[in-house]
C-alpha positions as a printed Julia matrix, in Angstrom:
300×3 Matrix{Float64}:
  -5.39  -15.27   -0.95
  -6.48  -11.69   -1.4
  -8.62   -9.86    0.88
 -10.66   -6.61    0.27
 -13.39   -4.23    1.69
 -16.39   -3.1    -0.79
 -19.94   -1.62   -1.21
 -23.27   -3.39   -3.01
 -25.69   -1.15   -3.0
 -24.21    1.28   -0.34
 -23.85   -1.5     2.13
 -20.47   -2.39    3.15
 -18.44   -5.92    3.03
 -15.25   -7.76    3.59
 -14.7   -10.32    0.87
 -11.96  -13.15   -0.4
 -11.59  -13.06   -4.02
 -11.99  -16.5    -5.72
  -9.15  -18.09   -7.78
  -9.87  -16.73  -11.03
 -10.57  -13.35   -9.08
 -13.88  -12.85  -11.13
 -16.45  -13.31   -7.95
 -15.84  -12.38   -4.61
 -17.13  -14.08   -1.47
 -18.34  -12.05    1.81
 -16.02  -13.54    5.02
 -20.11  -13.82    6.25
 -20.08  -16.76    4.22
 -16.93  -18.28    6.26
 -18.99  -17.87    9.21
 -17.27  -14.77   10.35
 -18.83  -11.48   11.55
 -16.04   -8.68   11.36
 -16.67   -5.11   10.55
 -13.81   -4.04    9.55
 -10.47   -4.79    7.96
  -8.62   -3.44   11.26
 -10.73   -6.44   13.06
 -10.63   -9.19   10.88
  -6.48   -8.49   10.88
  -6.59   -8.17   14.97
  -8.77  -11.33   15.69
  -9.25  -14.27   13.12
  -6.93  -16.86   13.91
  -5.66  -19.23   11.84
  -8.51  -21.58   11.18
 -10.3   -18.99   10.3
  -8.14  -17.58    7.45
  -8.1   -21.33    6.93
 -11.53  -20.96    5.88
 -11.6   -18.22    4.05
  -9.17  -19.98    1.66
 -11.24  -22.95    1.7
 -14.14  -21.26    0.48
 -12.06  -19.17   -2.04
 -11.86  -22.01   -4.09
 -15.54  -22.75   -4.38
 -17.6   -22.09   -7.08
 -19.98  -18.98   -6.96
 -22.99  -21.32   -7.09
 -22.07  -22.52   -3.56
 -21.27  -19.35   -1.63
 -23.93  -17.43   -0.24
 -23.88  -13.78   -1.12
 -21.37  -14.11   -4.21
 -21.08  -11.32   -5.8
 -19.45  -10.46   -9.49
 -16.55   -8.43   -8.86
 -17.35   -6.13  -11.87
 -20.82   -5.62   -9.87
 -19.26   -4.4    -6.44
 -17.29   -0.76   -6.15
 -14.39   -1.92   -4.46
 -12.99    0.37   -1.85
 -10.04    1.12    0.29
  -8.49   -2.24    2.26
  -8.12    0.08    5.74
 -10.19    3.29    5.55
  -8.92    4.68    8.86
  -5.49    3.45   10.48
  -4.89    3.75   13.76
  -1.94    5.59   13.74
   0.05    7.9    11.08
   1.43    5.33    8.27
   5.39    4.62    8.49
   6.86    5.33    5.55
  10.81    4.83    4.43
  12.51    7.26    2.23
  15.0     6.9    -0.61
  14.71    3.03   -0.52
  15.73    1.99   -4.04
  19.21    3.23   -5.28
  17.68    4.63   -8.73
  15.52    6.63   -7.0
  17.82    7.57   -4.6
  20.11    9.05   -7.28
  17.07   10.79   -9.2
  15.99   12.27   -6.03
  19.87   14.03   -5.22
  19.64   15.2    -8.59
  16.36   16.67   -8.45
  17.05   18.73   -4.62
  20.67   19.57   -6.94
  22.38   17.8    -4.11
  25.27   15.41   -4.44
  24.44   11.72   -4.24
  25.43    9.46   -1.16
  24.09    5.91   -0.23
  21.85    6.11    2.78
  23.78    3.95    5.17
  20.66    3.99    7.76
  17.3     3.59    6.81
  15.12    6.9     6.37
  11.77    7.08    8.65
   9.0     9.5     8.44
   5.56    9.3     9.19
   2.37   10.26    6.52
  -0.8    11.78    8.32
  -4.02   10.22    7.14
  -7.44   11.1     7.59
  -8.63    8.48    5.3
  -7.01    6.14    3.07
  -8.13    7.04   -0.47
 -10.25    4.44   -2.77
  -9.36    2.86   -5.36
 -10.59    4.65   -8.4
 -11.03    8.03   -6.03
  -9.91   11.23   -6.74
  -6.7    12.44   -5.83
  -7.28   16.39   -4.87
  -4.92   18.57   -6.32
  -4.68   21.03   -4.27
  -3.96   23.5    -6.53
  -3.51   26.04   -3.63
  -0.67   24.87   -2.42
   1.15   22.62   -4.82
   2.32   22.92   -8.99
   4.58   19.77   -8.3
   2.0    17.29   -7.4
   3.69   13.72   -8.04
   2.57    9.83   -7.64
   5.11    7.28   -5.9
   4.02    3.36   -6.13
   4.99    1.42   -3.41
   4.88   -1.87   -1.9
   2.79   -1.68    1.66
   3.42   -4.07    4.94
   0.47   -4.56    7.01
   1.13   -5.69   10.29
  -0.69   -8.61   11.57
  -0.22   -8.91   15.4
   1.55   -6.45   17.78
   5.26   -6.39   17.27
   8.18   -5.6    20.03
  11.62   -6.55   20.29
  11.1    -8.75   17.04
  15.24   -8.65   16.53
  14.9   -11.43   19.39
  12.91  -13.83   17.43
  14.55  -16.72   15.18
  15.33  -16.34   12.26
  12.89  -16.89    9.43
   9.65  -15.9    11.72
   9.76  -12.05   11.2
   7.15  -12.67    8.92
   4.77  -13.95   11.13
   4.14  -10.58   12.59
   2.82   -9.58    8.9
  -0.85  -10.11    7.88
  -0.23   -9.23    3.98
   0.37   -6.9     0.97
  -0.96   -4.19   -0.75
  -0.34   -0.98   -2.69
   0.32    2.39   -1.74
   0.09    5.67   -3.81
   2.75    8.18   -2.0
   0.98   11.4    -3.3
   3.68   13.95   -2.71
   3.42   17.92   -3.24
   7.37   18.07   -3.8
   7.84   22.2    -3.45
   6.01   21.71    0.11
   8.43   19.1     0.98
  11.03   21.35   -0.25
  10.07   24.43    1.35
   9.46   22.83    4.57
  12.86   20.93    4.14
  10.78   17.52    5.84
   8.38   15.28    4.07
   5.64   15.19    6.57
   3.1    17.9     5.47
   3.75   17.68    1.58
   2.92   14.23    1.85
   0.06   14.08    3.96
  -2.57   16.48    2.27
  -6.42   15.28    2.11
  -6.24   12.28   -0.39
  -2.88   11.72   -0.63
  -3.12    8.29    0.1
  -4.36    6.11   -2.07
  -4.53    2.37   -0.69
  -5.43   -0.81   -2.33
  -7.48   -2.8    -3.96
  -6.91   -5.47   -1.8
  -4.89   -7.12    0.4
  -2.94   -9.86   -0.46
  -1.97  -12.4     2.77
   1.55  -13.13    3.36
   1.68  -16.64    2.3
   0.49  -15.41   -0.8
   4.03  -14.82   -2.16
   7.73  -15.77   -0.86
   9.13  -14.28    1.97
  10.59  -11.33    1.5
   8.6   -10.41   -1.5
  10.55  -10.45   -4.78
   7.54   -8.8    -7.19
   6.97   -6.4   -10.28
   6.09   -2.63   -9.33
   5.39   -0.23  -12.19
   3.59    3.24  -12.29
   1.46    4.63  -15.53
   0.43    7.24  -15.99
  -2.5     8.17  -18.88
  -1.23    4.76  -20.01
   2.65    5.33  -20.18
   5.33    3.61  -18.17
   6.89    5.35  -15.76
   8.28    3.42  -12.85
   9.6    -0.21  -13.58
  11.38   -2.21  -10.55
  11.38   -5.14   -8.26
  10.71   -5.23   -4.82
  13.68   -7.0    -4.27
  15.73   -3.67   -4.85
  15.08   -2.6    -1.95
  17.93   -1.25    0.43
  16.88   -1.57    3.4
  14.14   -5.1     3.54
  11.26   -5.6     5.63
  12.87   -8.17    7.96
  15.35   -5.4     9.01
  13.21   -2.54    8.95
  10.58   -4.72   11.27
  13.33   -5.27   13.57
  14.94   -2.12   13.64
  11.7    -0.32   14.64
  10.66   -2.68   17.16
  13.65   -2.19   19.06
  12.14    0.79   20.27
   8.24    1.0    19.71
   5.7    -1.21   19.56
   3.98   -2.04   15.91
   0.35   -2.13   16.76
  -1.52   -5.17   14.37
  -3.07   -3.09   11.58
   0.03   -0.09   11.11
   1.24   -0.35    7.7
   4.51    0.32    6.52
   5.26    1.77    2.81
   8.6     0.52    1.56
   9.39    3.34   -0.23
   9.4     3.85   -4.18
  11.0     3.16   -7.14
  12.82    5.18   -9.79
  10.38    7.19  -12.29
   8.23    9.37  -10.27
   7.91   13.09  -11.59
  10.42   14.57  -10.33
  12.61   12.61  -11.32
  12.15   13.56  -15.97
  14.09   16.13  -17.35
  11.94   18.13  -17.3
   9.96   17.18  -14.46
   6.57   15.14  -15.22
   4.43   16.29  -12.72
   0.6    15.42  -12.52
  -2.22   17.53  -14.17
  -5.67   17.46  -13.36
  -7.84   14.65  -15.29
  -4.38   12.58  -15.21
  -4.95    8.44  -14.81
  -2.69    7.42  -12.32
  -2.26    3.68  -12.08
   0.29    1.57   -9.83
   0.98   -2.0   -10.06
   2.49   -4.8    -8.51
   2.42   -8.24   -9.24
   0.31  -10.22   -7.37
  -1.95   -7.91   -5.75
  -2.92   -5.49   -8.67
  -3.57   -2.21   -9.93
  -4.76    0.75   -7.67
  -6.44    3.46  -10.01
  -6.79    6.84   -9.03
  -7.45   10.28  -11.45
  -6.38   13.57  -10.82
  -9.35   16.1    -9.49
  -9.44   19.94   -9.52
């Protein structure tokens, strides 16, 4: 089931996308009144979500307040999180490997996963415009990644049995890393070059755990102005959700809503001799199977 936030006519909705993903239903018609994404995530229980499958599979006809899905402007999943997004660094060995090459430093298997946190004012849209910040950057650069939303509030999760880590997740969806990678550089930490104004693309939806197998063995690709650039699997990753969830939680609380990006792929910018860093009026599209393809273009 996939899950999204969008506008008709400047008023905003949460919808489930039917099965052919060509209409998409308002959770109003499910009986439910939440505002937000953050909300729905916090408080519908199961019977609820229930529902909201249930009437995904109806036809438009019968759903009150269907809506086309090329009629709607569909926009970001979770405008405003609570807290700073979690992000892990150097999680698939090719990129790994590109990224030693690129900082001209010799390569080494992170035995421990990397944390670091991304500042966000608010989650960019899909289809918005990534600023380029031309003021402070000449290295701006795209990362596609695979993003955890947590479902309900998660501590000491190590403790549970084995199998229900992913009943603390609510779903899926895509993250655009936007990285200024001389102000990482400079600053020899991630935080500030990746957390500029718009750096964050999110979206288009969210797909619900159930959706897929646990842990998530899916496509992820990157284009950009139509040519491939990043080309993996999800199930590269070296350090999975189940351990990351676990790890973390041994020490802080996951609030329901935080989102987690699992860190990127080989491909990104940087990583082209020479580098292939982003231009203005550049189409930057990232993909995973499953959930889809968040869209974003390069501003001024």
């Amino acid at each position: 089931m996939k899950l999204l936030a969008y506008e008709v006519d400047k008023r905003s909705f949460l919808g489930v996308l039917n099965e052919d993903e060509t209409w998409v239903y308002p959770v109003a018609a499910a009986g439910m009144e939440y505002r937000s994404m953050k909300e729905l995530i916090r408080e519908a229980g199961p019977s609820e979500m229930e529902m909201l499958d249930y009437i995904s599979k109806k036809a438009p006809g019968d759903v009150m307040g269907a809506a086309p899905v090329d009629e709607i402007r569909v926009v970001s999943p979770i405008a405003e999180p609570d807290q700073d997004i979690i992000c892990l660094g150097i999680n698939y060995m090719d990129h790994a490997k590109e990224s030693a090459r690129f900082q001209k430093e010799e390569f080494s298997k992170p035995e421990k996963a990397i944390y670091f946190s991304k500042r966000v004012n608010r989650t960019n849209d899909p289809d918005g415009i990534i600023p380029a910040h031309k003021n402070l950057t000449n290295q701006l650069d795209y990362e596609a990644e695979l993003a955890v939303i947590i479902k309900k509030d998660a501590k000491d999760v190590k403790d549970v049995k084995p199998g229900e880590v992913k009943d603390y997740i609510f779903g899926y969806t895509i993250m655009n890393d936007v990285s200024a990678r001389e102000v990482q550089t400079e600053h020899k930490q991630w935080y500030f070059g990746k957390s500029l104004d718009g750096f964050t693309p999110l979206g288009p939806c969210i797909m619900t755990v159930d959706s897929t197998a646990f842990p998530p063995v899916l496509k992820i690709q990157s284009k950009v102005n139509g040519e491939l650039r990043q080309n993996s699997n999800t199930g590269l990753f070296i350090h999975g959700i189940e351990e990351v969830i676990c790890e973390l939680t041994k020490g802080m609380t996951l609030k329901a809503g935080t989102i987690i990006a699992t860190g990127t792929p080989a491909g990104v910018g940087m990583g082209f001799v020479p580098p292939k860093f982003l231009e203005t009026g550049d189409v930057v599209e990232c993909i995973i199977e499953g959930i889809g393809t968040l869209r974003n273009t390069v501003g001024e």
